[in-house]
ZAZA-370605 format. One record per residue (C-alpha): x, y, z; residue number from 1. Coordinates in nm, 4 decimals, padded with zeros to 6 digits. Example, Ala and Ser with C-alpha at 12.3 -4.5 7.8 and 13.67 -1.06 7.14 Angstrom:
residues 2
01.2300,-00.4500,00.7800,1
01.3670,-00.1060,00.7140,2
end
This chain:
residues 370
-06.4547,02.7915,-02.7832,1
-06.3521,02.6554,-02.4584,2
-06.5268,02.5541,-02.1524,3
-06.4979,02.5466,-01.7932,4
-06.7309,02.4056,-01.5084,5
-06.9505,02.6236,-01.3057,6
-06.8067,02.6414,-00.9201,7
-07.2281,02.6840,-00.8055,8
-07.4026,02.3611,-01.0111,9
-07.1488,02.1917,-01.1747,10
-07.2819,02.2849,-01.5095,11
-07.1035,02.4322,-01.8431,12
-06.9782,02.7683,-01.8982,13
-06.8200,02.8170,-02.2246,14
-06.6005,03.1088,-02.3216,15
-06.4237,03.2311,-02.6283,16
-06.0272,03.3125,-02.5917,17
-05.9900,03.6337,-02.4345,18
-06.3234,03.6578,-02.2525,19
-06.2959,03.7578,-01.8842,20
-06.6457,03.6650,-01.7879,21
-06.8155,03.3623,-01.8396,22
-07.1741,03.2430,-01.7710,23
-07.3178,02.9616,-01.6317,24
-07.6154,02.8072,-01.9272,25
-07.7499,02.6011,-01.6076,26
-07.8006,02.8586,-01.3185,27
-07.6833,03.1818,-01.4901,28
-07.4340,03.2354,-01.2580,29
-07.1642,03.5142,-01.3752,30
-06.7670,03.3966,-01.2711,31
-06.4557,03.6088,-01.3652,32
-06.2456,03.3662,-01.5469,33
-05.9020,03.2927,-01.4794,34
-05.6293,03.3850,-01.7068,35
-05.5084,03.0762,-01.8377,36
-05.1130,03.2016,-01.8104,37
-05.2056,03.2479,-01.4249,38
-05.3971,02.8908,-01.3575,39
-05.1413,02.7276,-01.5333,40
-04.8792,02.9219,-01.2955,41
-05.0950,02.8290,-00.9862,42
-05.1055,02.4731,-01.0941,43
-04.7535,02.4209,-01.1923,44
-04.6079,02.6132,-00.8598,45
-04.8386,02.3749,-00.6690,46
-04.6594,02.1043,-00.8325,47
-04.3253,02.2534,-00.8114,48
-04.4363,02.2659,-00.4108,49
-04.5113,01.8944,-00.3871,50
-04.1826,01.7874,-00.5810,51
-03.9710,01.9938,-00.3353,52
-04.1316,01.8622,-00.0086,53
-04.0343,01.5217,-00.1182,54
-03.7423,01.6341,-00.2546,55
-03.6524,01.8012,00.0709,56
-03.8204,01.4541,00.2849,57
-03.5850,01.2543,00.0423,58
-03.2360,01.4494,00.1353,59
-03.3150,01.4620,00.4668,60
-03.3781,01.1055,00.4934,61
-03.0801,01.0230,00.3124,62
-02.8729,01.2478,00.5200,63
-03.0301,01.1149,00.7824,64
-02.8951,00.7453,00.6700,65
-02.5484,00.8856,00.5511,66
-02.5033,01.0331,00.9254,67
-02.6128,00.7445,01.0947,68
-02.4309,00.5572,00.8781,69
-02.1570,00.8098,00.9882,70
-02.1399,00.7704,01.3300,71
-02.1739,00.3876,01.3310,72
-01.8522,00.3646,01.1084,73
-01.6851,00.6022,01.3713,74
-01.8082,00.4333,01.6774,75
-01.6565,00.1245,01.4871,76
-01.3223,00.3144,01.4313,77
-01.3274,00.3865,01.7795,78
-01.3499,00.0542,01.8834,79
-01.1531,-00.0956,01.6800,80
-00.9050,00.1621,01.7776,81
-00.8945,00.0805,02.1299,82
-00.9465,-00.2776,02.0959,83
-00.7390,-00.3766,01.7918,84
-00.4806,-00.0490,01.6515,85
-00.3538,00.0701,01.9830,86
-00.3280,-00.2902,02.1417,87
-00.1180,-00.3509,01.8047,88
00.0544,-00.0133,01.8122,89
00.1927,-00.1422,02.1699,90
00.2483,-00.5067,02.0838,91
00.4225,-00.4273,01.7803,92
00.6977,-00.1629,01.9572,93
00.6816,-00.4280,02.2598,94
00.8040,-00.6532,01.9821,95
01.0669,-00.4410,01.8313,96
01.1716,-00.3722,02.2056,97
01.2301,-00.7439,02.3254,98
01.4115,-00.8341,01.9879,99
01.6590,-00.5197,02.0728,100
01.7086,-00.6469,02.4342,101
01.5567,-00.3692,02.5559,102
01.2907,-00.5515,02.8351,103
01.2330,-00.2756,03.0338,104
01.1208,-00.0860,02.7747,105
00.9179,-00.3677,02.6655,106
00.7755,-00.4429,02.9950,107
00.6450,-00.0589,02.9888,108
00.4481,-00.1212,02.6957,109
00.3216,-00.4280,02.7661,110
00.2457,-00.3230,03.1207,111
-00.0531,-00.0938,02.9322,112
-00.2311,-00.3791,02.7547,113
-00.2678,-00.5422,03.0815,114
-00.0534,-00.8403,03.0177,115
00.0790,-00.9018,03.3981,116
00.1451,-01.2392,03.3517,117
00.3125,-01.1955,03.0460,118
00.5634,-01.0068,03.1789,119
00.6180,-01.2221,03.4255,120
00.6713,-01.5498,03.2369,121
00.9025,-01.3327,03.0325,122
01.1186,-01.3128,03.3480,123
01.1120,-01.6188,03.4791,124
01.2106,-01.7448,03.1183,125
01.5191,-01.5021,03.1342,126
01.5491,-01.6063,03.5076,127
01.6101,-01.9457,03.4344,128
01.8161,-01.8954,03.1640,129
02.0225,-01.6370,03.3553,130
02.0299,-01.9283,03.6212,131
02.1786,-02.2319,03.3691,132
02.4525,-01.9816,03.2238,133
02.5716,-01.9440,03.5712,134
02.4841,-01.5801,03.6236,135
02.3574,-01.5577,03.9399,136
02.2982,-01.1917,04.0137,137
02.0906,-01.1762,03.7151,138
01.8749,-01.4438,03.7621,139
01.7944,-01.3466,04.1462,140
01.7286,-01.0108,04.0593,141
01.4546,-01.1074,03.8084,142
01.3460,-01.3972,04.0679,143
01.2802,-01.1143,04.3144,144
01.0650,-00.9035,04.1111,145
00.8458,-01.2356,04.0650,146
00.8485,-01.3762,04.3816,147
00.4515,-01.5116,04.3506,148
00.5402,-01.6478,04.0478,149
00.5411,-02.0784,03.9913,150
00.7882,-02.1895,04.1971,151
01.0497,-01.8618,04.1876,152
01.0858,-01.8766,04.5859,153
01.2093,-02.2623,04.4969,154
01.4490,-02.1336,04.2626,155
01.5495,-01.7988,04.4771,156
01.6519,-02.0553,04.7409,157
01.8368,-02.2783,04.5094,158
02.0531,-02.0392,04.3725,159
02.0805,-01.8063,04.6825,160
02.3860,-01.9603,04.7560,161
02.5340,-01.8976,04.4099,162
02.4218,-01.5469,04.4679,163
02.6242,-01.4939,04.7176,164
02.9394,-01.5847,04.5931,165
02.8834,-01.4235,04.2953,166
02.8513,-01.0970,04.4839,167
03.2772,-01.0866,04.5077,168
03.3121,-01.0462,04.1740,169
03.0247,-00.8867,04.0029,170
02.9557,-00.5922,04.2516,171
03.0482,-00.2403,04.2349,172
02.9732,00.0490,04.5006,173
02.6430,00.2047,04.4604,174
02.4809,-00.1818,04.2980,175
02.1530,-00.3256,04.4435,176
02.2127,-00.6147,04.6288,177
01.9632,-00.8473,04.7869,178
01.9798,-01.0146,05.1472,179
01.7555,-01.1103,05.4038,180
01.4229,-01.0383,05.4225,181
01.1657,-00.7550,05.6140,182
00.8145,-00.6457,05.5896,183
00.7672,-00.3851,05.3084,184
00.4336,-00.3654,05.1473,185
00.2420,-00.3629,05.4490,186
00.0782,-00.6750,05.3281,187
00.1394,-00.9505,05.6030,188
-00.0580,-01.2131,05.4258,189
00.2265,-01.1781,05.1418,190
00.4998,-01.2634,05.3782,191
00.8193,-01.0990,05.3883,192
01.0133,-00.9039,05.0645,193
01.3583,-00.9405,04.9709,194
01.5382,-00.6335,05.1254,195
01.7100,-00.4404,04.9018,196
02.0600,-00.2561,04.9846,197
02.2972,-00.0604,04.8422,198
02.6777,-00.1213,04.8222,199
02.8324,00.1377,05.0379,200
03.1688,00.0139,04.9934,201
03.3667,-00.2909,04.9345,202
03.6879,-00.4960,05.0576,203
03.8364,-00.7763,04.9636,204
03.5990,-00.9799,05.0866,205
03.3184,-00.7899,05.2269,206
03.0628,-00.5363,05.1348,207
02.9146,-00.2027,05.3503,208
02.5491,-00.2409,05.2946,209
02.3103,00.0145,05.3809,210
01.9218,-00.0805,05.2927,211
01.8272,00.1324,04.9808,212
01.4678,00.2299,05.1694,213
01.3631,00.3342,05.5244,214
01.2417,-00.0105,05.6455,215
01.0652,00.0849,05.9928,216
00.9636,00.3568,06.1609,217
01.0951,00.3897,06.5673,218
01.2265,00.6037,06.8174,219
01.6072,00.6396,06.9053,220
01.5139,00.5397,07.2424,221
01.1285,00.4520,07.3774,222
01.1917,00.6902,07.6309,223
01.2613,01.0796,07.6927,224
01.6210,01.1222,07.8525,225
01.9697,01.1841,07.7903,226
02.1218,00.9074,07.5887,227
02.4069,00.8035,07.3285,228
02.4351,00.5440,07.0696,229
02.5537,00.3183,07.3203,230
02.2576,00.2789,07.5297,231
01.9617,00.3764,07.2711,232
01.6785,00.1317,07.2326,233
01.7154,00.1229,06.8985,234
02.0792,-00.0254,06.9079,235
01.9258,-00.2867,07.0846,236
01.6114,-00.3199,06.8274,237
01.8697,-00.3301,06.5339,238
02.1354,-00.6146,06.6787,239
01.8033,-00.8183,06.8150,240
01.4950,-00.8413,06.7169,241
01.5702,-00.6870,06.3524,242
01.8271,-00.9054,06.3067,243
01.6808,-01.2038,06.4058,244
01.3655,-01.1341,06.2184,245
01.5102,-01.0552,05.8778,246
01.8527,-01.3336,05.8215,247
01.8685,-01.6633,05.7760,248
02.1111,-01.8462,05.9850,249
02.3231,-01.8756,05.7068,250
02.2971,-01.5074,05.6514,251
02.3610,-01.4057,06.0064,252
02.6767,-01.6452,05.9521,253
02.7757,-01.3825,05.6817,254
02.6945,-01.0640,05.9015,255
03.0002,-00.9775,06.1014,256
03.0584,-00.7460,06.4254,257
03.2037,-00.4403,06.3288,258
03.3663,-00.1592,06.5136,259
03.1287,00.0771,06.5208,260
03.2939,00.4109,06.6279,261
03.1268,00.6810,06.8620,262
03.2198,00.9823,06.6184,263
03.1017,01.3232,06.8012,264
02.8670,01.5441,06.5936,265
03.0435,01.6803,06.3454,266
02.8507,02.0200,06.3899,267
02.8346,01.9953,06.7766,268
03.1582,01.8965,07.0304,269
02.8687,01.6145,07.2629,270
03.0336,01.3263,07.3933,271
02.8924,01.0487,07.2300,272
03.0179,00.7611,07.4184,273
03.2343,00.4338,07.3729,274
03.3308,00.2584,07.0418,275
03.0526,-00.0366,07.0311,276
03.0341,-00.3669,06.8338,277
02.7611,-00.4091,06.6290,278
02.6314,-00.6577,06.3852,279
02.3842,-00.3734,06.2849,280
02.4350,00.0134,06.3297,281
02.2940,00.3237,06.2113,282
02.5332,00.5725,05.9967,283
02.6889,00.8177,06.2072,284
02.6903,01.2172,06.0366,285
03.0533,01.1277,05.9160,286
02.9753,00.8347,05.7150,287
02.6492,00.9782,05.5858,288
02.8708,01.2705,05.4066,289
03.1698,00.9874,05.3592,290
02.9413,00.7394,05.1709,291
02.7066,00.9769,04.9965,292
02.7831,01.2701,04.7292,293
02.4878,01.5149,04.7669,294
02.1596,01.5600,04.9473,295
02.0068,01.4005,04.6810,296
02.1819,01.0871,04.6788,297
02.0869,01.0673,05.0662,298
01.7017,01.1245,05.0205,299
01.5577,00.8150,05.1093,300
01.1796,00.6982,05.0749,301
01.0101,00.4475,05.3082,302
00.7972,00.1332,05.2470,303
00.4222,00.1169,05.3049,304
00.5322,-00.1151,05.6766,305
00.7199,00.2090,05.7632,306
00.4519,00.4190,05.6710,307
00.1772,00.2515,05.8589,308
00.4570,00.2463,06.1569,309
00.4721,00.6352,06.1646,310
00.6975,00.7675,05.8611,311
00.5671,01.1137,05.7975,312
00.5672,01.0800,05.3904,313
00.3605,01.3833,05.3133,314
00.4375,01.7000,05.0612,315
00.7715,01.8725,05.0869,316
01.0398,01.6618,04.9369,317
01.0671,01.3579,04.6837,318
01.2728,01.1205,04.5077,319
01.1264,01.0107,04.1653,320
00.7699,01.0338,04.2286,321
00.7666,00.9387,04.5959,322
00.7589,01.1185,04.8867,323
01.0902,01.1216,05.0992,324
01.1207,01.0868,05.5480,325
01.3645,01.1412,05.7968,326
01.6412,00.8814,05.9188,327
01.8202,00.8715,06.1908,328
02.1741,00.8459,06.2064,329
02.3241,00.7710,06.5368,330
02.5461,01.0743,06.6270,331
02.4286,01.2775,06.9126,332
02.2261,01.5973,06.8562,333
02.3048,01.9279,07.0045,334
02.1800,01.7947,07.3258,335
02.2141,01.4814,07.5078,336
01.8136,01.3865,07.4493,337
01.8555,01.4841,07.0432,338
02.0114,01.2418,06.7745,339
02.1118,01.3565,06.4500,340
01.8866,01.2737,06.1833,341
01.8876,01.2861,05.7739,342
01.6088,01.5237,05.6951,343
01.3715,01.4965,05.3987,344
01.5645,01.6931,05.1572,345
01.8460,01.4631,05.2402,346
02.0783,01.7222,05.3729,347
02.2291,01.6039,05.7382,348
02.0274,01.7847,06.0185,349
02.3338,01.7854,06.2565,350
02.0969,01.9645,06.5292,351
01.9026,01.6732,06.5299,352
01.5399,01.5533,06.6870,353
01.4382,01.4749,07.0824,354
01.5344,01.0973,07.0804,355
01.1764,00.9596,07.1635,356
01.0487,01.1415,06.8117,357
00.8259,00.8814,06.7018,358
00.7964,00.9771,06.3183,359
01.2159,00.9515,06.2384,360
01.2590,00.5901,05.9872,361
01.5308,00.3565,06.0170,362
01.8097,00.2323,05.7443,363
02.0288,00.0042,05.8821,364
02.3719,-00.0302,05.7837,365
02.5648,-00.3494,05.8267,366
02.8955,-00.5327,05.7116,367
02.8874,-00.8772,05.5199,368
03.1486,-01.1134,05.4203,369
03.1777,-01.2422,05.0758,370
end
């Protein structure tokens, strides 16, 4: 016989196997008894109901750690990927780069970690070296590109000489070549930067220099009227004040007067006046097809001075990723108050602009002896 206790008192019900009602020998109270198949059901499903809620608090804590544990290792990656891999990536191909000879390059990838002044006491080590093995052009060339750099504008004026002479024999039309010295950056706390021009042609003992950008940003003449090379303001501005401002005296010793011819308009029969001599000239239409092979070749693109003097860089045409301007040349334009111009796309605007245009650049040309 088995036995139960009574839900009502508390006291004993017994029961034989089988019986569906039992009753209380305390209070007499009468209870349908469970089957034993179902209370053991009931009991082990309430069991089976507590293991899988901590079953199910377990796996979620535990995924709960793995994906924390997840994202920190990620985060980490990430890190460590920005900080240590790529840096490494960059250093070691900057590596690979310098050992090939291939600075540029180098400079490029080094250039990304931030590493400014690496780069530039890689150049003034080269610089120097360039310097001691008597190679001149070299070593000036990397000097410029440093020129805030220890003592480089020491050593630029050292060698300058050297540089000079070396010019005779190393150049070739269409080189860089450095002389003098003009406002570029727009930065007047900076001083001046080396101008940079490009060989036109060369004698003997002499090289056509034209500067490689558009330096300033003036009129033809300061005011309205009929006028000719001859009598612009800007010949004036050019064989003065620029040339005073950006030469040495030993590099106004090098600049000699040229013949500068008063070639008419090639697209337009204007009298343009008398054969001048000039220590600096503009191009005149002739030369700027003579000395150039395609549009391209003439687009130029001004400094941030000639900018902030009036170049209108903005949209239309560009060389590399800058924006191109006009230039004036110094042949007359269809009428006596126009001057013929280079236009942004580089092809030669024979028409020309009104001479007191105030948004035309300037790229003077000049002669030097060797």
């Amino acid at each position: 016989m088995d036995c139960i206790k009574c839900k009502m008192c508390g006291g004993t019900i017994e029961f034989n196997p089988g019986d569906t009602i039992g009753v209380c020998d305390s209070c007499g109270t009468k209870l349908t008894l469970p089957g034993l198949d179902d209370e053991l059901i009931d009991a082990a499903g309430e069991k089976e109901t507590e293991i899988s809620e901590a079953n199910t608090k377990a796996r979620n804590k535990k995924i709960a750690i793995i994906c924390g544990s997840i994202v920190a290792v990620l985060i980490a990656f990430l890190v460590f990927l920005n900080f240590v891999i790529i840096p490494l990536s960059y250093l070691e191909k900057a590596t690979a780069q310098l050992e090939e000879g291939n600075y540029d390059e180098a400079y490029v990838l080094i250039e990304k970690l931030g590493e400014y002044n690496t780069i530039k006491f890689s150049k003034y080590n080269r610089a120097v070296e360039f310097a001691q093995a008597e190679e001149y052009m070299a070593a000036y060339s990397l000097f410029v590109q440093i020129a805030d750099y220890k003592d480089v504008d020491k050593k630029m004026v050292e060698i300058k000489p050297q540089y000079f002479k070396s010019l005779k024999k190393k150049t070739s039309v269409g080189d860089i070549v450095f002389f003098g010295e003009y406002e570029q950056d727009n930065n007047l706390l900076n001083g001046k930067e080396n101008i940079e021009w490009r060989v036109l042609a060369k004698e003997e003992n002499r090289l056509f220099l034209i500067s490689e950008y558009a330096l300033d940003c003036l009129q033809y003449n300061a005011e309205y009227s009929s006028v000719i090379w001859e009598n612009c303001s800007l010949r004036t501005w050019l064989n003065d004040t620029f040339f005073k401002a950006s030469f040495s005296e030993a590099e106004q010793g090098m600049i000699k007067i040229t013949k500068v011819t008063a070639d008419k308009d090639s697209g337009y029969s204007k009298e343009s006046g008398k054969d001048t001599a000039d220590k600096v000239f503009l191009l005149s239409t002739t030369e700027a097809e003579k000395y150039f092979s395609s549009n391209e070749d003439r687009k130029c693109v001004p400094t941030a001075y000639a900018v902030e003097r009036g170049a209108r860089a903005i949209g239309g045409f560009t060389k590399g990723d800058k924006v191109t301007c006009l230039w004036w040349l110094r042949s007359p334009g269809i009428y006596t108050n126009c001057a013929a111009v280079i236009y942004k796309s580089g092809g030669v605007y024979s028409y020309g602009f009104l001479v007191n245009y105030s948004h035309v650049c300037v790229r003077p040309a000049l002669w030097i002896e060797i």
